[in-house]
C-alpha positions in Angstrom: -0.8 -35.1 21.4 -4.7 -35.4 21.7 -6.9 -32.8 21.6 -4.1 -30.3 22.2 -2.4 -28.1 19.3 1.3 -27.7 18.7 0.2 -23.9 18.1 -1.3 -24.2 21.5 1.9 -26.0 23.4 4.2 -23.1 21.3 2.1 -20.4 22.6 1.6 -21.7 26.0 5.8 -21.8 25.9 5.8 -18.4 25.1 3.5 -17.3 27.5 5.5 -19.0 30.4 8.6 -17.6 29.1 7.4 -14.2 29.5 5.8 -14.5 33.0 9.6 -15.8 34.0 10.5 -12.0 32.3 12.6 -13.4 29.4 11.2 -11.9 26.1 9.2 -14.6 24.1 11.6 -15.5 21.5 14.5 -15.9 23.5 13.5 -19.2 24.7 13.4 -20.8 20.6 16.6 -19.6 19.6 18.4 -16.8 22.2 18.1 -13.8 18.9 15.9 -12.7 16.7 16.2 -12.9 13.7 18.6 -16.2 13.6 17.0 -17.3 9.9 15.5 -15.2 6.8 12.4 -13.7 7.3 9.8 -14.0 4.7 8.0 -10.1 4.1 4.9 -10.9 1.9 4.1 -7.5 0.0 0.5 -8.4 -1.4 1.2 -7.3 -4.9 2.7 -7.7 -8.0 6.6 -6.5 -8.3 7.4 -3.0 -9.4 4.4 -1.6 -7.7 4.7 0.5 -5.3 4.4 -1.5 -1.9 7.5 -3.5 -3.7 9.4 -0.4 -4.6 9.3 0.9 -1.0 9.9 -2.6 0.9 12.9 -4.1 -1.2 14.3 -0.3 -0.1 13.7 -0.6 3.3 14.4 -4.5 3.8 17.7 -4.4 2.2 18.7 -1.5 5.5 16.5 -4.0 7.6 18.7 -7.3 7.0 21.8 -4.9 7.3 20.9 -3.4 10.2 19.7 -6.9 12.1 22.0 -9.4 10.1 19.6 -11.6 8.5 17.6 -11.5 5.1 14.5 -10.1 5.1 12.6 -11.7 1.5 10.1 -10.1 -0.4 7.6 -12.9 -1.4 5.1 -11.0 -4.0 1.5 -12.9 -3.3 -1.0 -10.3 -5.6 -4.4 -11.0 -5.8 -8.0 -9.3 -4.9 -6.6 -5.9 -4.5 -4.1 -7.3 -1.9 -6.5 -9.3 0.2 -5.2 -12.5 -0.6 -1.4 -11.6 0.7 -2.8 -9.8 3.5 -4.6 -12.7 4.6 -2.1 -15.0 4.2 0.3 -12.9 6.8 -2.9 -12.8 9.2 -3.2 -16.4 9.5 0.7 -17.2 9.7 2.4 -18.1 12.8 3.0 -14.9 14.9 6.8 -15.9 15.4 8.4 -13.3 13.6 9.4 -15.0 10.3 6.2 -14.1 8.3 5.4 -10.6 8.1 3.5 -7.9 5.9 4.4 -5.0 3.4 1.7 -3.5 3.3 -0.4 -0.3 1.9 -3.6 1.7 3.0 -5.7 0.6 0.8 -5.6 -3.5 0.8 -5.0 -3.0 4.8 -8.1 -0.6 5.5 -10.4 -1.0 2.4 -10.0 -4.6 1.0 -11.8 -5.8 4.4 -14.6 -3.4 4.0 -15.2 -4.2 0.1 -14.2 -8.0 0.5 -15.5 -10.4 2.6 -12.1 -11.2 3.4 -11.0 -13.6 6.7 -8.9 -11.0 8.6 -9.7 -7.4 10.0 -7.5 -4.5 9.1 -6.3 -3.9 12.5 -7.8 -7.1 15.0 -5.7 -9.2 12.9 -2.1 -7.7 12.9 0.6 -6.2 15.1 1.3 -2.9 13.4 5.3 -2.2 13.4 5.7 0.8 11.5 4.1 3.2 8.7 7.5 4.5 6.5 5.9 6.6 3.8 2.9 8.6 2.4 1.9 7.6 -0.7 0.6 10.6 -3.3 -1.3 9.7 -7.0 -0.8 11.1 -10.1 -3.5 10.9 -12.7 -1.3 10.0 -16.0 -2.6 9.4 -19.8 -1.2 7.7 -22.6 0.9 10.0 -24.2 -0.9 10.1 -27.7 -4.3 10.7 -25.8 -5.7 14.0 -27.6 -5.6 15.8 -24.3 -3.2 17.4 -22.7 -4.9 19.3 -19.7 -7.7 18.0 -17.1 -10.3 20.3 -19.2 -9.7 18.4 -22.5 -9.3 15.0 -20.4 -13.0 16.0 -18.7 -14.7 17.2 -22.5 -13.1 13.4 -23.7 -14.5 11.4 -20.7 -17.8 13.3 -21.4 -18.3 11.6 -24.8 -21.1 8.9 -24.2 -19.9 7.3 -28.1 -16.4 6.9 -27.2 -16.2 5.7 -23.8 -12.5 6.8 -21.9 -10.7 4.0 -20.0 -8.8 4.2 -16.9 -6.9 1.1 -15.3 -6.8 0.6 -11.4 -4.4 -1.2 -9.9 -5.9 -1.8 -5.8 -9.2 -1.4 -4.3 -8.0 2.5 -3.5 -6.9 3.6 -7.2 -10.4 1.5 -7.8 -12.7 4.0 -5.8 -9.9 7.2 -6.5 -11.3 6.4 -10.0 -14.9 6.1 -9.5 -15.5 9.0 -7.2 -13.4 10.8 -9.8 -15.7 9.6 -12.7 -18.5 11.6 -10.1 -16.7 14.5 -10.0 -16.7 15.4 -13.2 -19.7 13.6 -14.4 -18.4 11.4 -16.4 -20.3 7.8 -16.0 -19.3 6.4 -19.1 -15.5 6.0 -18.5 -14.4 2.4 -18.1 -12.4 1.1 -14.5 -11.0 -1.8 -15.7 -9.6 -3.9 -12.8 -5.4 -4.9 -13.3 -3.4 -6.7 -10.7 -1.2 -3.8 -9.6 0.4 -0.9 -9.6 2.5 -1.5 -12.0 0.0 -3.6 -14.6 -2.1 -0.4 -14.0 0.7 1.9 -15.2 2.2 -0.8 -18.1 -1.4 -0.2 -19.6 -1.4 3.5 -20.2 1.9 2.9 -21.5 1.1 -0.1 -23.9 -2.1 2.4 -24.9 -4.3 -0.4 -23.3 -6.4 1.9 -21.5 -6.4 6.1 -21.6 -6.0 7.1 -18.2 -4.5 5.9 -14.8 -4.4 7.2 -11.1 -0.9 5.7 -10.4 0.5 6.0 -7.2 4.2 7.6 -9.0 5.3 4.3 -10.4 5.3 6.2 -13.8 7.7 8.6 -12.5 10.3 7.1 -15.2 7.8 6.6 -17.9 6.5 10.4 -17.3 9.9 12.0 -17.7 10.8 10.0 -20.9 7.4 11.6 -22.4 6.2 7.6 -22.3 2.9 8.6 -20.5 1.8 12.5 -19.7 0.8 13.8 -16.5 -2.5 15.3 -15.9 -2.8 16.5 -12.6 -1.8 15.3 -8.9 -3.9 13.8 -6.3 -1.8 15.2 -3.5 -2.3 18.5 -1.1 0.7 20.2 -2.9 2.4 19.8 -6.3 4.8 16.7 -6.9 8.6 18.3 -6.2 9.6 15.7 -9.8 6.5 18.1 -12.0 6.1 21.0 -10.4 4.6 22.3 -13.2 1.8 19.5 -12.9 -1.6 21.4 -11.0 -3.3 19.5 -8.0 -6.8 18.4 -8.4 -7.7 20.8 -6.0 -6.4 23.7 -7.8 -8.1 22.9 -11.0 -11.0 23.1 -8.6 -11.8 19.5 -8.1 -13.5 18.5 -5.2 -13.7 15.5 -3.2 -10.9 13.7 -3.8 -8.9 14.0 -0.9 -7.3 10.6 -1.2 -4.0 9.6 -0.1 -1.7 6.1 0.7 0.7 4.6 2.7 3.6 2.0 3.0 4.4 0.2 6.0 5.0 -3.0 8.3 2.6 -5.4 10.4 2.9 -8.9 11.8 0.6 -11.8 12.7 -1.4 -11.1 15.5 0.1 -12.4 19.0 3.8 -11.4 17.4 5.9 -11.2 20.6 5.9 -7.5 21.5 10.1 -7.5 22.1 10.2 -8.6 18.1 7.7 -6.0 17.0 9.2 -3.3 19.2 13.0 -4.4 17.8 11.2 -4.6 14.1 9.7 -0.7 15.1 12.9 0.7 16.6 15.0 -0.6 13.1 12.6 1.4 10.9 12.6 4.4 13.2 16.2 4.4 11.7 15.9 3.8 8.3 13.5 5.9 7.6 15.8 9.0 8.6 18.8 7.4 6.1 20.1 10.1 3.1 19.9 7.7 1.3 16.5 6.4 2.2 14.9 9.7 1.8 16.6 10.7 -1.1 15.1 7.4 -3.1 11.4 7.7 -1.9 11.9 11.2 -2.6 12.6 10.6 -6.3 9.1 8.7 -6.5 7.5 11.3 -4.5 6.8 9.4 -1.7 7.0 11.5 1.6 9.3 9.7 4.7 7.7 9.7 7.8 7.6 7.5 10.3 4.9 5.9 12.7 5.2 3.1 15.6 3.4 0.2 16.2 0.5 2.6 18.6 0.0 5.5 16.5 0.7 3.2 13.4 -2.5 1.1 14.9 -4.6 4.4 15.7 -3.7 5.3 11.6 -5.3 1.7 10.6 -8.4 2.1 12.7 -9.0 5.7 11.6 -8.2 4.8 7.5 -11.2 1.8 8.5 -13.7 4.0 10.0 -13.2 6.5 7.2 -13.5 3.4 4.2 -16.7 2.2 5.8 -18.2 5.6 6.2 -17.2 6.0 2.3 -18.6 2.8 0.7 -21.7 3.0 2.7 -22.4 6.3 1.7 -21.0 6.0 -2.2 -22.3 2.3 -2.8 -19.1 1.5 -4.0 -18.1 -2.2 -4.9 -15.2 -4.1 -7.3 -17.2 -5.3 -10.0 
């Protein structure tokens, strides 16, 4: 065909189909899903986006009769997974796993090729995601006030790992709140590499996002302190930030679902309606429960309205801190 694309013939199709008022994937196959569908979580496995999305896709491919895959494609805080998923083919079969901070800050840190919100279809947020700052269990400190008198020695220089362009500036803006300049933020490729350092004694300090739930209660890693408006239900004995008087860190994540932009809205609004249902399982709850992950549940509008808030708040934030992956 000259000077006309497949992609533009498909979506031309697609477009007919829905003025005739059938939805725009019933005209390919008649159902949706009728093959796997790839789910690209944009980190390594065993991190958190991974944790929460082989949970939910497992109920997903129940509930719709079809695997949904986890395909883990880390890189540049997420942005290279995230990308990938904006420049599929919006048919349904690709989709994202994603989390706040490679949706909303990778593109304001990275000169990335997609936008956090012009380039998706959100489907569904499923979780908020808490941090706990953890430190190798033979660091001597075993309270923020001897972790903050450490971090202060300019000889010895503290550590911390970060895992994602979020734990990355959680880190530095908590190195300016207590004044400590001199502690290292050496970059990992995840969550979990992040967390497998504090435990391998790699690095001294971590703000994992409850990976090291596990690791904590086996006495593998000790927690610190929690990033989160109210004390972790697995260590209530473990302060807030806020209550060790700590100021600005009021940070927070999420887990949840988008598509390629142009995804027909009947698949996104069947994707939505799926998760809507999960995410009030037992069984669902109880398991993001255990990592401290609150259920809660967001379609594709408010989901959308979430993105482009998280966005304006990340620009407002790294103009105003300077802050950049080195």
């Amino acid at each position: 065909m000259h000077g006309i694309s497949r992609r533009g013939v498909l979506t031309g199709a697609a477009a007919g189909a829905a003025t005739l008022g059938w939805p725009q994937w019933s005209w390919a196959s008649g159902k949706y899903p009728d093959k796997p569908v790839k789910v690209i979580v944009p980190f390594p496995a065993g991190g958190t986006t991974d944790v929460v999305a082989r949970l939910v896709l497992q109920k997903l491919g129940e509930a719709m009769g079809q695997s949904f895959v986890v395909d883990n494609k880390g890189g540049a805080n997420g942005a290279i997974g995230s990308e990938f998923v904006a420049r599929a083919a919006p048919d349904g079969y690709t989709l994202l796993f994603n989390t706040a901070g490679a949706q909303t800050l990778s593109p304001v840190i990275y000169k990335s090729n997609y936008e956090a919100l012009a380039s998706f279809e959100p489907i569904g947020l499923v979780c908020d995601v808490g941090f706990v700052l953890i430190a190798r269990k033979d660091l001597p400190a075993n309270n923020l006030q001897e972790l903050i008198a450490l971090a202060k020695k300019t000889d010895k220089p503290l550590s911390a790992s970060s895992g994602s362009s979020m734990l990355s500036l959680v880190t530095e803006q908590f190195k300016k709140a207590i004044n400590a300049p001199s502690v290292i933020n050496a970059q990992y490729k995840g969550t979990s590499p992040q967390m497998q350092a504090v435990v391998a004694g790699e690095v001294d300090i971590s703000f994992d996002s409850f990976v090291s739930v596990e690791m904590i209660k086996a006495g593998k890693v000790k927690a610190i302190a929690v990033v989160m408006p109210q004390r972790a239900e697995s260590f209530p004995q473990v302060p807030t930030l806020k209550e060790l008087g700590i100021q600005g860190m009021e940070f927070g994540s999420w887990a949840g679902m988008l598509a390629p932009k142009g995804t027909p809205k009947p698949i996104v609004d069947e994707l939505a309606a799926q998760l809507a249902k999960i995410v009030k399982m037992p069984d669902v709850i109880a398991k993001l429960k255990s990592y401290d992950y609150v259920p809660r549940f967001e379609g594709p509008e408010e989901f959308g309205k979430h993105i482009q808030s998280d966005t304006e708040r990340w620009k407002r934030v790294v103009k105003e801190t300077g802050f950049k992956i080195e």
